[in-house]
Backbone as a ProteinNet text record, in pm:
[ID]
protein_1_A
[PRIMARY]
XXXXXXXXXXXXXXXXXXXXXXXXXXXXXXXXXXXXXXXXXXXXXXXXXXXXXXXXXXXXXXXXXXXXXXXXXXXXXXXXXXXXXXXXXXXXXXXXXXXXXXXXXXXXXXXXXXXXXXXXXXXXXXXXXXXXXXXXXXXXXXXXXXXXXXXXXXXXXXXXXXXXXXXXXXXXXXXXXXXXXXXXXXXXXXXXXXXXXXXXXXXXXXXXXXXXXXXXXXXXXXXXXXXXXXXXXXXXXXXXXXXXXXXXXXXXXXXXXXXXXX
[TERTIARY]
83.1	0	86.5	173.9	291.1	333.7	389.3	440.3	350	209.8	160.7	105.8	134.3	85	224	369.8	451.6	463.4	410.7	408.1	273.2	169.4	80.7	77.3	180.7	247.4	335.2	355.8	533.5	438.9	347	314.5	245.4	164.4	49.5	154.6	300.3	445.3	449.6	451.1	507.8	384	321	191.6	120.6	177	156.4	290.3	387.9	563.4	484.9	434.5	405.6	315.5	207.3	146.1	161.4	312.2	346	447.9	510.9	585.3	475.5	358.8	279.2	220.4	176.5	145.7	214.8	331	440.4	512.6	491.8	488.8	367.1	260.4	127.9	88.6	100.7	59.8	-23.6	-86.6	-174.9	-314.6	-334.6	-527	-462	-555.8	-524.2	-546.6	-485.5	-504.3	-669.2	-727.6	-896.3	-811.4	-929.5	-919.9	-998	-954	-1016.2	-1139.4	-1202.2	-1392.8	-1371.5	-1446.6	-1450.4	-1558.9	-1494.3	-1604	-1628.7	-1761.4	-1829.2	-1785.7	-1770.9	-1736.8	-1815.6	-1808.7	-1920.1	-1812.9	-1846.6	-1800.5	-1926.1	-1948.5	-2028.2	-2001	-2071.5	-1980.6	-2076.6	-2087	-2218.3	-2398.7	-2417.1	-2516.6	-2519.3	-2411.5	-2419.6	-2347.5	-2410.2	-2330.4	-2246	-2171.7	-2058.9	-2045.1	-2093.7	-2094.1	-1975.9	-1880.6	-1816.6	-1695.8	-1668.6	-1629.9	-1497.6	-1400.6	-1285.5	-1214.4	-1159.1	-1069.1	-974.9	-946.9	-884.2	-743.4	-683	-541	-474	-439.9	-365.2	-205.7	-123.6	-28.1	56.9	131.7	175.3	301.6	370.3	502.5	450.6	292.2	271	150.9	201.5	62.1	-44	-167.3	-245.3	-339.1	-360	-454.5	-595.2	-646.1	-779.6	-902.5	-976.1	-1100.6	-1134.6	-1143.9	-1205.8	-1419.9	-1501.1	-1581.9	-1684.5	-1701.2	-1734.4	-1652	-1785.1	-1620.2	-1750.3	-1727.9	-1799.1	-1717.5	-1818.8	-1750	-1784.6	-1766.6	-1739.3	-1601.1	-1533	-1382.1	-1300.8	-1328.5	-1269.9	-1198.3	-1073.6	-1015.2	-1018.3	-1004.7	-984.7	-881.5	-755.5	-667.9	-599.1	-624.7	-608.2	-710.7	-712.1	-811.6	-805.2	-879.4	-857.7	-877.8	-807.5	-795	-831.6	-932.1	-1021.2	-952.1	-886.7	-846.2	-753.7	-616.7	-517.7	-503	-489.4	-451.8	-370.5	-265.3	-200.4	-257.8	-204.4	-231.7	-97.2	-29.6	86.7	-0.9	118.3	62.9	169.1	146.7	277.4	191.1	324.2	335.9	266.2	282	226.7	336.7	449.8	559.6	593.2	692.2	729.8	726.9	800	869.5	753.6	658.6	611.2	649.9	676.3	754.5	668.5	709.1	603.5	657.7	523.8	550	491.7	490.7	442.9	298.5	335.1	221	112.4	-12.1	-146.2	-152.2	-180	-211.5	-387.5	-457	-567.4	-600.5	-649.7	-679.8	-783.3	-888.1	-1005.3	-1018.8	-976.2	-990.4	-1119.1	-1144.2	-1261.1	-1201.9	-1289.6	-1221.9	-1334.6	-1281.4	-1414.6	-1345	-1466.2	-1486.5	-1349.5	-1266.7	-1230.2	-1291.1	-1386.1	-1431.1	-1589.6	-1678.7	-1783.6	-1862.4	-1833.1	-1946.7	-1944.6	-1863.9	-1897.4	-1994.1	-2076.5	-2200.7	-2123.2	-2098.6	-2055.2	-2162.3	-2274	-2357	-2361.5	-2305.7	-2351.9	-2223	-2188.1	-2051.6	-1971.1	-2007.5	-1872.7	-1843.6	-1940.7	-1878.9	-1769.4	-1834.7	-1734.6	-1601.8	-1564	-1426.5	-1385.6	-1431.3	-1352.3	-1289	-1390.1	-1317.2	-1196.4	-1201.1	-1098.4	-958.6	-988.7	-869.2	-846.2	-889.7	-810.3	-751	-782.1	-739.5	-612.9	-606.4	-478	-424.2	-383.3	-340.8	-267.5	-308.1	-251.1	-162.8	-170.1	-106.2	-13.9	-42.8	88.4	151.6	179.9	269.9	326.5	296.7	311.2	386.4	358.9	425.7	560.9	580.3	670.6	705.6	736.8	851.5	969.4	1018.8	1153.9	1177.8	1130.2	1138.5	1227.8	1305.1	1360.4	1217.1	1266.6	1167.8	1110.7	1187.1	1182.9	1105.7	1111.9	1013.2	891.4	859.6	760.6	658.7	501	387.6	299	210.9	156.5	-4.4	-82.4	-229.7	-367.6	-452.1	-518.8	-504.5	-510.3	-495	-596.4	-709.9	-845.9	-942.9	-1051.6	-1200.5	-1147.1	-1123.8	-1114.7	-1015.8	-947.9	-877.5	-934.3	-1120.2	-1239.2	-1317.4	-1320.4	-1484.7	-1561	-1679.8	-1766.4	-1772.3	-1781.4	-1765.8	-1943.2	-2003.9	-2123.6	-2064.6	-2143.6	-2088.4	-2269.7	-2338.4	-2468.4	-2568.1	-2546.5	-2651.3	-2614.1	-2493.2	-2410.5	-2321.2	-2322.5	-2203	-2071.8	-1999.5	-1866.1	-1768.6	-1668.3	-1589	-1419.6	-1394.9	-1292.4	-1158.2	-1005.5	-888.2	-783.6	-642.1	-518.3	-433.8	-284.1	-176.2	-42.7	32.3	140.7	276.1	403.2	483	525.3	611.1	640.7	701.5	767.8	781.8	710.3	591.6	511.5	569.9	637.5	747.6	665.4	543.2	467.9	340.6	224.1	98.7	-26.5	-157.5	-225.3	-390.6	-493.1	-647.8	-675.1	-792.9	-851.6	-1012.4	-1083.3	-1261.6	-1329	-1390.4	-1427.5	-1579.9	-1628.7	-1772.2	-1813	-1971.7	-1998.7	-2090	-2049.2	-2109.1	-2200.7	-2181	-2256.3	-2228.6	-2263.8	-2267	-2114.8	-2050.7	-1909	-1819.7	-1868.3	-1730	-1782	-1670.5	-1656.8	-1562.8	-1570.9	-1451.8	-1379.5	-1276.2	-1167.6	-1107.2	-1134.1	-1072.3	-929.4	-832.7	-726.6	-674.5	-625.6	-521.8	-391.4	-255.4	-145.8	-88.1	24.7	107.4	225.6	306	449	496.5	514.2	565.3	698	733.3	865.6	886.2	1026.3	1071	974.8	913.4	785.8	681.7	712.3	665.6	504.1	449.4	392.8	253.3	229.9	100.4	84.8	140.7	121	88	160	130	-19.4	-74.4	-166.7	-265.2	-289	-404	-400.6	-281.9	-244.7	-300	-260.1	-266.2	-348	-385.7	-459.3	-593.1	-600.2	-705	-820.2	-849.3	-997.1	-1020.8	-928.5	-967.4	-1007.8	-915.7	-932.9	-1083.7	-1117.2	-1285.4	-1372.2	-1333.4	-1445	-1464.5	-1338.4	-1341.3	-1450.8	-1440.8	-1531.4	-1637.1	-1668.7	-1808.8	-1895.3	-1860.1	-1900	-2002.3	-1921.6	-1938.8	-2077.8	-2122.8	-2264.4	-2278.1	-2325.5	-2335.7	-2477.5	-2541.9	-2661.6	-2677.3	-2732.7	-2691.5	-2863.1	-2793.3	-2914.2	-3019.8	-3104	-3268.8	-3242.1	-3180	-3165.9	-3048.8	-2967.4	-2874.5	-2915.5	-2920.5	-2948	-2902	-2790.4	-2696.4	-2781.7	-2855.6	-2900.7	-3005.9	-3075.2	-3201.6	-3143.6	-3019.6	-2979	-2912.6	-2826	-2771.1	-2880.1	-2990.2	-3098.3	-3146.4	-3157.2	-3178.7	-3112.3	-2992.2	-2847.1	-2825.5	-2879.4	-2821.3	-2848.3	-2906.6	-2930.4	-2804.7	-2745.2	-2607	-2478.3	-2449.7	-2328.9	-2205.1	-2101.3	-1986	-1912.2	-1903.5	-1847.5	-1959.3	-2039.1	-2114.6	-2096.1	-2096	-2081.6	-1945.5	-1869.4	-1729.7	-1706.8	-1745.6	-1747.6	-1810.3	-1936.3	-1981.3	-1917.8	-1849.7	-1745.4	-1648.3	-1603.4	-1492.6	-1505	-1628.8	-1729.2	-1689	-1760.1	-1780.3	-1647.3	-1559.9	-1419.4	-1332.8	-1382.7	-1319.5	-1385.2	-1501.8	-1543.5	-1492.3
-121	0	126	150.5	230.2	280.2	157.7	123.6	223.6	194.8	230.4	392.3	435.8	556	630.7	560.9	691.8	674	602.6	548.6	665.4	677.7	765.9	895.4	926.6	1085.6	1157.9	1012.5	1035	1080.5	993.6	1006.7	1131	1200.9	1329.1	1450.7	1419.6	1538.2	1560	1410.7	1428	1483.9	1501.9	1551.6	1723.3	1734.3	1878.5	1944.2	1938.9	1920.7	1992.6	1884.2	1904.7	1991.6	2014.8	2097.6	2219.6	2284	2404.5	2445.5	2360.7	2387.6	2392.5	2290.8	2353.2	2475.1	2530.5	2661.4	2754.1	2732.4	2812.5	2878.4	2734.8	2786.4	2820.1	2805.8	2827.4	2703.8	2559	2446	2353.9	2448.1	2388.2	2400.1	2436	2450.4	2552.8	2527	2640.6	2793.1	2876.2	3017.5	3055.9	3138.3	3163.6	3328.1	3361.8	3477.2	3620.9	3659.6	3801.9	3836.8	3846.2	3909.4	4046.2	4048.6	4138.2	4237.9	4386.3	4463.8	4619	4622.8	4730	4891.4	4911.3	5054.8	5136.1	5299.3	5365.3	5490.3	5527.8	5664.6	5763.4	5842	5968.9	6046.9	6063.7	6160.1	6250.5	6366.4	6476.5	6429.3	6302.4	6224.8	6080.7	6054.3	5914.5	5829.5	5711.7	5615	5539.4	5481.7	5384.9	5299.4	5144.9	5102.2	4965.8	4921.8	4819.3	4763.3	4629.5	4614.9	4505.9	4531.9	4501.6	4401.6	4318.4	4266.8	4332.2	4379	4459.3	4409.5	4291.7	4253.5	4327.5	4471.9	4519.3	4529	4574.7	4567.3	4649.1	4622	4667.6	4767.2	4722.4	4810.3	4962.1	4935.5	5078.9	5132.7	5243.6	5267.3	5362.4	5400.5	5442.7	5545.9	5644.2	5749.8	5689	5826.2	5734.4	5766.9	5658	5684.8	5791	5865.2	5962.6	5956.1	5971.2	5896.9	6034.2	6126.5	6225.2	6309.6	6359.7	6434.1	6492.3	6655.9	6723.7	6717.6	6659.2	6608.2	6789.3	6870.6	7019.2	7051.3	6981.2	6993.9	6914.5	6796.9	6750.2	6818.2	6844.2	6936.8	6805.8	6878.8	6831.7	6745.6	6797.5	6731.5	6687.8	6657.5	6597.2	6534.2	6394.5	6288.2	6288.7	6310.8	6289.5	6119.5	6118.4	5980.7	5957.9	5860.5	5865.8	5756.9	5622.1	5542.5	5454.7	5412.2	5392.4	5286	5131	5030.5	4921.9	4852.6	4716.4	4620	4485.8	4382.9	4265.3	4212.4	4125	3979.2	3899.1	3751.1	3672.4	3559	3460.6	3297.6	3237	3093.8	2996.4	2878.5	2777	2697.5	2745.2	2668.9	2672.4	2612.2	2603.3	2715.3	2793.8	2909.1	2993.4	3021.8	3129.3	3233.8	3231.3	3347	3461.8	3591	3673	3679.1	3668.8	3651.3	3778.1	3824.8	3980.1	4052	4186.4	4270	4350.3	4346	4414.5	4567.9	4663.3	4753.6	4817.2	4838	4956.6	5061.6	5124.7	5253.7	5244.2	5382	5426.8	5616.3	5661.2	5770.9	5820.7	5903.7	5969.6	6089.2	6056.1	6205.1	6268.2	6396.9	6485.1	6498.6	6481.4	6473.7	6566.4	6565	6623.3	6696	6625.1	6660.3	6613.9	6748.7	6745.3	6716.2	6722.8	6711.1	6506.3	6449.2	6305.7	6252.6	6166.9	6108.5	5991.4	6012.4	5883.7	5775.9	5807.2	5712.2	5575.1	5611.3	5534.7	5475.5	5327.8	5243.7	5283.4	5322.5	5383.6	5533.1	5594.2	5746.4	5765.3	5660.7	5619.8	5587.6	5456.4	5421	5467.5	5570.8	5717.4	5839.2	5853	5925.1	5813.8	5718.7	5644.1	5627.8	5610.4	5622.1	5711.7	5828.3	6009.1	5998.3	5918.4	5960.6	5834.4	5715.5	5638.1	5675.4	5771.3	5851.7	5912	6024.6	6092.5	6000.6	5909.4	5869.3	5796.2	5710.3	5656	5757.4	5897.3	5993.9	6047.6	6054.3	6084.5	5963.1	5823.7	5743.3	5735.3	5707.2	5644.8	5746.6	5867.8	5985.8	5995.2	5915	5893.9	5731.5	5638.9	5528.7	5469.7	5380.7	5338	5241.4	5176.9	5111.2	4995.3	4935.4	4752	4798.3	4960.5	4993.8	5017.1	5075.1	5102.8	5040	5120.8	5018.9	5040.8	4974.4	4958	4978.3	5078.8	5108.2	5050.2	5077.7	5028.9	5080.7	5099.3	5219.4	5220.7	5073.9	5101	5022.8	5047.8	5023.8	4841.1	4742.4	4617.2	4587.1	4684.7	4661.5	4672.6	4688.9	4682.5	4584.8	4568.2	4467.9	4511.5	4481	4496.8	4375.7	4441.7	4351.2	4367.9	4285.1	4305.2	4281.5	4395.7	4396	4411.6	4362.7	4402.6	4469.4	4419.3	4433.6	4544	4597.8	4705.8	4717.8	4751	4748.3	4847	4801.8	4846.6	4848.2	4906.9	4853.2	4870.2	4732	4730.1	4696.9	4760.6	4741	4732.8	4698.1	4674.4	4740.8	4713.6	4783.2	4663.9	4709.5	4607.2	4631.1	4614.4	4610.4	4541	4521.1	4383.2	4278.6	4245.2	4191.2	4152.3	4191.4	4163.1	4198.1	4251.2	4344.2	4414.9	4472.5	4591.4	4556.5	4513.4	4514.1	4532.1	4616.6	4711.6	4646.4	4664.9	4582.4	4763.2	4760.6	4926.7	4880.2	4897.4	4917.3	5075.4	5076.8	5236.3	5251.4	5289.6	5332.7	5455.5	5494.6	5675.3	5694.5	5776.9	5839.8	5937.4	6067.6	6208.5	6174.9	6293.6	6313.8	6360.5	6400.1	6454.6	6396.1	6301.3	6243.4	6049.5	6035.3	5922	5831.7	5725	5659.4	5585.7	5534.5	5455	5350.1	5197.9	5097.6	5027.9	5061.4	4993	4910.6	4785	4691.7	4671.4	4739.6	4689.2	4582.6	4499.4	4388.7	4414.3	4375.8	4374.3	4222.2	4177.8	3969.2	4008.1	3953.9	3889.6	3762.1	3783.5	3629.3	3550.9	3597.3	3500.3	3554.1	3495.2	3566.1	3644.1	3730.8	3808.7	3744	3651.5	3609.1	3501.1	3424.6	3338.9	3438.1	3509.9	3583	3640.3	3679.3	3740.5	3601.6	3551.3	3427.9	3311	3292.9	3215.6	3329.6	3403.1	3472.7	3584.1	3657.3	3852.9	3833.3	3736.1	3714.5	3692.1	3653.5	3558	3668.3	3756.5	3881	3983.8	3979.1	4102	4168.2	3967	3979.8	3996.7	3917.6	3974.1	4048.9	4184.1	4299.6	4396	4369	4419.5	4390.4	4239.4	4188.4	4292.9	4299.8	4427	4564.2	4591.7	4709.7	4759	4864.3	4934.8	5056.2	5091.7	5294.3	5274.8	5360.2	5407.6	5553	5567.2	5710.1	5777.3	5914.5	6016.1	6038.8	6089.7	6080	6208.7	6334.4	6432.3	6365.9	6279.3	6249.2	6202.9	6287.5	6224.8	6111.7	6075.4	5994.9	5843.7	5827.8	5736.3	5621.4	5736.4	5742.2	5679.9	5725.2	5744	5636.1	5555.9	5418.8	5305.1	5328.7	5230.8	5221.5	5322	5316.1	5244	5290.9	5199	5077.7	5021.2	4919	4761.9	4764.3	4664.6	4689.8	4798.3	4789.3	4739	4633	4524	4597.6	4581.6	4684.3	4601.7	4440.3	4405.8	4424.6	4401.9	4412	4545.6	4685.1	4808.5	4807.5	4740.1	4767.8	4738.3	4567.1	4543.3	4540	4649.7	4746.1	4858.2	4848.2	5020.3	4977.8	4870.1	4805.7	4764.4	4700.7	4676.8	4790.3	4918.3	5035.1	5095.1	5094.7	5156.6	5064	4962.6	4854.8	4884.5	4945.1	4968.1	5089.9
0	0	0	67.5	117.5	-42.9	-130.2	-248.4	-360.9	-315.3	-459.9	-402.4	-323	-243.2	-275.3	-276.9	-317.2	-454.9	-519.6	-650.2	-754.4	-652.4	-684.1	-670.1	-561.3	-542.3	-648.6	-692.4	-793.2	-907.5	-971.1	-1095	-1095.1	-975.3	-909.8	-965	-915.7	-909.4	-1072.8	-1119.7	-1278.6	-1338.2	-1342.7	-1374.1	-1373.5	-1259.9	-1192.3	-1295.4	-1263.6	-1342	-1522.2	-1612	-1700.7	-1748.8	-1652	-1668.7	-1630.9	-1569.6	-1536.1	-1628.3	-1703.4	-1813.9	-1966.2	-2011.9	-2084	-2077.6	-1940.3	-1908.4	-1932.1	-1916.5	-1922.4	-2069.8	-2153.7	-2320.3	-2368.8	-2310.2	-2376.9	-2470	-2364.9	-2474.7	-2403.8	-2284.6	-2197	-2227.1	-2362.2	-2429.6	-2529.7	-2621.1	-2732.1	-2713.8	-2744	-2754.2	-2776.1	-2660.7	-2670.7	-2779.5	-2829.2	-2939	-2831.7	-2856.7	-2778.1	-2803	-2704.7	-2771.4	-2888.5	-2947.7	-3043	-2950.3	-2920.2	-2840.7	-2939.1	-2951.1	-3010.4	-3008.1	-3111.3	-3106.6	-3190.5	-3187.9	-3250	-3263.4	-3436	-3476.4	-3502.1	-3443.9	-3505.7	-3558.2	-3751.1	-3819.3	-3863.6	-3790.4	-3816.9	-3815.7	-3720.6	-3719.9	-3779.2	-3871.7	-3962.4	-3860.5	-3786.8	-3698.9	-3771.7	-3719.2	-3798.4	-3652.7	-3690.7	-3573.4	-3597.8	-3551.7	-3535.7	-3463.8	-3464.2	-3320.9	-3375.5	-3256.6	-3304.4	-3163.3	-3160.6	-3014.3	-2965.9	-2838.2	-2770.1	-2693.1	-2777.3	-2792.6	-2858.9	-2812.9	-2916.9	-2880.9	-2980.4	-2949.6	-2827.1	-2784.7	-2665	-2731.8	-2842.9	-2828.3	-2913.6	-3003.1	-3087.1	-2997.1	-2921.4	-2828.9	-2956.7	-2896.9	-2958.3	-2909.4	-3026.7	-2965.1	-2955.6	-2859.5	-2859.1	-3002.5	-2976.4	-3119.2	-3114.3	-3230.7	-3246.3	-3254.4	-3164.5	-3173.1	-3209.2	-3208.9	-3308.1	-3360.6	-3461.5	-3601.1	-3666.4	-3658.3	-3785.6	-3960.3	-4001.4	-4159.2	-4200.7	-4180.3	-4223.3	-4196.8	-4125.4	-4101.9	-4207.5	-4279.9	-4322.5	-4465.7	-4492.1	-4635	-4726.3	-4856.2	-4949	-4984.7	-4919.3	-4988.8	-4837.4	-4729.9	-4616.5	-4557.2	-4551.8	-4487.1	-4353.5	-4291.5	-4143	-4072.4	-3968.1	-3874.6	-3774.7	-3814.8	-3717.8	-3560.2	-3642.2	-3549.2	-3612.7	-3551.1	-3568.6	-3480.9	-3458.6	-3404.7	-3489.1	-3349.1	-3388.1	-3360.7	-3401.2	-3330.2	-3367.4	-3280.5	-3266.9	-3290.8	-3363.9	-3405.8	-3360.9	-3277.9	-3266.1	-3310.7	-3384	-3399.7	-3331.3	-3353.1	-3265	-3200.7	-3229.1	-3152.1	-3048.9	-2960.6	-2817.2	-2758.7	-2852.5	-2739.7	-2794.5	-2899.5	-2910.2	-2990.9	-3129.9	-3167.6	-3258	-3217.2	-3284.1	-3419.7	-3540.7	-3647.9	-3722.6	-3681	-3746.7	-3693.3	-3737.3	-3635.7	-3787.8	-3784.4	-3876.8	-3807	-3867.7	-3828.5	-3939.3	-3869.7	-3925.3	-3873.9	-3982	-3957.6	-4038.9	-3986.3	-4000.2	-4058.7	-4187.8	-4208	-4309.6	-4255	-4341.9	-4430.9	-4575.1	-4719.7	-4718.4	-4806.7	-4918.6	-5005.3	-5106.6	-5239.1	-5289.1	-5358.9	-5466.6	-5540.9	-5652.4	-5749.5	-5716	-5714.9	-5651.1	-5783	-5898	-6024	-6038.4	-5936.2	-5960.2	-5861.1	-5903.1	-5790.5	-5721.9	-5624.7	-5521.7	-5485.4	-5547.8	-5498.2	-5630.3	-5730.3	-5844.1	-5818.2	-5826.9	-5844.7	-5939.8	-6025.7	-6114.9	-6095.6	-6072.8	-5982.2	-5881.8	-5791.8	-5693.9	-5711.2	-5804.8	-5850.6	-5898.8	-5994.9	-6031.7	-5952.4	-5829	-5721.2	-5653.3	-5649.8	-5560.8	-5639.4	-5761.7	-5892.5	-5875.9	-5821.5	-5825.6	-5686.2	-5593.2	-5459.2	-5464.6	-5564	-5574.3	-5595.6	-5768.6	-5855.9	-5744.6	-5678.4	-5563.7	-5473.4	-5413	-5308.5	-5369.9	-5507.1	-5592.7	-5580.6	-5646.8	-5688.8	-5486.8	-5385.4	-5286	-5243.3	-5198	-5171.4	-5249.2	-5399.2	-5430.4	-5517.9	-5433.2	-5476.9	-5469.5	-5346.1	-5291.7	-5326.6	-5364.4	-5400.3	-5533.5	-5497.4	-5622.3	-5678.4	-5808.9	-5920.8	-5791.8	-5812.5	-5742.8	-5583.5	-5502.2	-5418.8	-5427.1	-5552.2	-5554.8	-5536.2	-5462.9	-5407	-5540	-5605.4	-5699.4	-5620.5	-5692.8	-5627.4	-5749.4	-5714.4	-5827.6	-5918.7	-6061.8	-6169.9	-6253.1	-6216.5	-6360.3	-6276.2	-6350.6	-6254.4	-6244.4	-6317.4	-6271.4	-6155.8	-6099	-5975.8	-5879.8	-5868.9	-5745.2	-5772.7	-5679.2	-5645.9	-5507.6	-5516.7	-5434	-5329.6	-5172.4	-5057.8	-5013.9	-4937.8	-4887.8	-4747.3	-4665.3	-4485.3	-4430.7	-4396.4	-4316.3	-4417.2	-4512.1	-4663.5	-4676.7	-4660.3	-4775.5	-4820	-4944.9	-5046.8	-4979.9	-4973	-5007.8	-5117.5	-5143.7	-5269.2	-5136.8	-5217.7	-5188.4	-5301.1	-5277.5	-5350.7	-5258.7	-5308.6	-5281.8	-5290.5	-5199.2	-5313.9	-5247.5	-5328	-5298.5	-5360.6	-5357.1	-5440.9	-5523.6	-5591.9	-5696.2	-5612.4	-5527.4	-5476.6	-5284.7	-5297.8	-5191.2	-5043.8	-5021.6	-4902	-4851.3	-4929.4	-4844	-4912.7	-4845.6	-4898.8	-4816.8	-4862.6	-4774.3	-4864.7	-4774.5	-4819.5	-4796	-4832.8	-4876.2	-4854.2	-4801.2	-4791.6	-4783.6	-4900.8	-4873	-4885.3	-4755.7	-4796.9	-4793.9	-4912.2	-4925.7	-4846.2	-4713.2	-4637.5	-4638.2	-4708.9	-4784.9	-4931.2	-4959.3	-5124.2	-5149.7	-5016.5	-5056.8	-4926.4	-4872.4	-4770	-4762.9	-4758.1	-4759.6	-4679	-4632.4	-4476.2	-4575.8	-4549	-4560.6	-4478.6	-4447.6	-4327.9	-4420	-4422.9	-4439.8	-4333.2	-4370.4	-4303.3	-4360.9	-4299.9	-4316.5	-4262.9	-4330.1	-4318.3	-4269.4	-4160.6	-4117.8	-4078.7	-4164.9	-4113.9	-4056.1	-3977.1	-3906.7	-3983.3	-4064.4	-4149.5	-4150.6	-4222.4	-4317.5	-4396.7	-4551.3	-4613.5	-4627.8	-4706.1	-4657.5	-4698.8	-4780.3	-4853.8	-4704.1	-4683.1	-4571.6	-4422.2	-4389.6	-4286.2	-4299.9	-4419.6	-4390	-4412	-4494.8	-4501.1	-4327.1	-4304.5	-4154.8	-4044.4	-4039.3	-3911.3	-3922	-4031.8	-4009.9	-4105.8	-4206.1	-4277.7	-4185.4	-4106.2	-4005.3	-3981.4	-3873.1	-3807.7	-3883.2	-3975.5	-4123.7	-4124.8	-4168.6	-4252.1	-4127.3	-4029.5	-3900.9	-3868.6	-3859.2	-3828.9	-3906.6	-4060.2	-4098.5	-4148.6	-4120.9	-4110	-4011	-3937.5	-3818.5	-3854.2	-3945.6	-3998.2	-4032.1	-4007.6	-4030	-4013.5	-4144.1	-4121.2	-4139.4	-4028.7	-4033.8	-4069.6	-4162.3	-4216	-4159.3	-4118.1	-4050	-4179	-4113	-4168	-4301.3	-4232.7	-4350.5	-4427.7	-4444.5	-4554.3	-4653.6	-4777.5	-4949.9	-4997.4	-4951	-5024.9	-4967.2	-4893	-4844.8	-4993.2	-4986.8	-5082.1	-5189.1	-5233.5	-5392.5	-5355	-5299.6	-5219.9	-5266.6	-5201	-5202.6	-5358.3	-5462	-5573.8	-5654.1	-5657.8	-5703	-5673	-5541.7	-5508.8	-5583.2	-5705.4	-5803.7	-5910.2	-5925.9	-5942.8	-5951	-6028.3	-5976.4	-6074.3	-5941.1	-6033.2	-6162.7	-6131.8	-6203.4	-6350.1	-6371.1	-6493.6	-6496.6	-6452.9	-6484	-6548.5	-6476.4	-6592.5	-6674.9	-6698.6	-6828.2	-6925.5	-6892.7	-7034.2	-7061.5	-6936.7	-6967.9	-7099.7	-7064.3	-7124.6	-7247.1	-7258.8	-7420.9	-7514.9	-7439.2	-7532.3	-7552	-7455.6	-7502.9	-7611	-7608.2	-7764.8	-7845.7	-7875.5	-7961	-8086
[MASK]
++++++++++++++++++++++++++++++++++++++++++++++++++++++++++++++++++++++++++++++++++++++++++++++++++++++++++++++++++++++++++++++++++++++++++++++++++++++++++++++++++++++++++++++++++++++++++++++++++++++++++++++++++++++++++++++++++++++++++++++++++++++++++++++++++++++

């Protein structure tokens, strides 16, 4: 009895033992994911409601949300920022190694060019081609060739995302060699402002298509599964939204595309 009593202590020790070293690497249950908690932008009455997990990164601190904003402030040729967050990714291995950090941001524009309708899908991708146009020539001023980030440059570089039965359009950018690459979602708020949700990529030694599909893709799309603008009762752009919305961009372009071969 004696025998199987220090025999049952021994195996109780080795036991306890293992499970303070799984704890210890994090291989004692799988990683739980952070609740995704609700957030709200107010932009001159139009809500913007969505919700994000609050693992953020520790080494890029952050201002706080901007959670109202008169869209009468916003300039022309400066977008304002609304919200700026990280988030750190590690491996599944022993030790844990961080494999690169996502960053988004949340900025709201106005119109440029006020004679285009933002409400019609090809109005729209015409304002967003003027606001690439711009940030190509701004980004990759100081850039050698092989740096340069590549933005959309023609209406087939969009497609339409559905978030809470509304259209978005979303595009890319990237370099030739995939070193730097950024997701773009833009929805039309007024007749002359419009938000912007980008997600950037930073991998730690590993390449960048894997980092984002393994580790920032799930969150990416959840993040803005979220998403919902309730637009105020006096906003036009609402009305003209709901009209349009039998609108599919890809068939809009490629009658664009028809008639320009012609």
């Amino acid at each position: 009895m004696i025998l199987k009593n220090k025999q049952f202590i021994k195996y109780t020790l080795v036991i306890i033992a293992m499970l303070s070293i799984t704890q210890i690497f994090g291989l004692a249950k799988a990683e739980k994911s952070s609740p995704y908690m609700p957030r709200q932008i107010n932009l001159s009455g139009n809500i913007i409601n969505f919700s994000m997990p609050e693992n953020f990164s520790r080494d890029f601190p952050a201002n706080d949300l901007v959670e109202n904003y008169d869209l009468n402030k916003v300039k022309v040729d400066h977008p304002d920022e609304l919200l700026r967050r990280w988030w750190d990714f590690t491996d599944n291995s022993f030790f844990k190694k961080n494999v690169g950090t996502m960053m988004m941001t949340i900025h709201v524009y106005k119109l440029r060019d006020t004679t285009k309708d933002i409400s019609h899908p090809l109005g729209f991708v015409e304002t967003l081609l003027d606001e690439m146009d711009i940030r190509a020539a701004e980004e990759n001023e100081n850039r050698d060739e092989e740096e340069k980030v590549y933005f959309p440059m023609s209406h087939q570089s969009f497609f339409e995302r559905i978030h809470n039965n509304q259209k978005w359009t979303k595009g890319g950018a990237a370099d030739t060699y995939e070193t730097q690459m950024a997701f773009h979602e833009w929805k039309q708020i007024t007749a002359e402002n419009y938000i912007g949700v980008e997600f950037h990529f930073a991998p730690n030694n590993i390449p960048m298509r894997e980092f984002v599909d393994t580790y920032c893709r799930d969150m990416m799309e959840k993040i803005m599964s979220t998403f919902d603008v309730i637009y105020s009762a006096e906003n036009a752009i609402k009305v003209k939204l709901e009209a349009n919305s039998h609108l599919q961009l890809e068939k809009l372009v490629d009658e664009l595309s028809q008639k320009q071969l012609q």
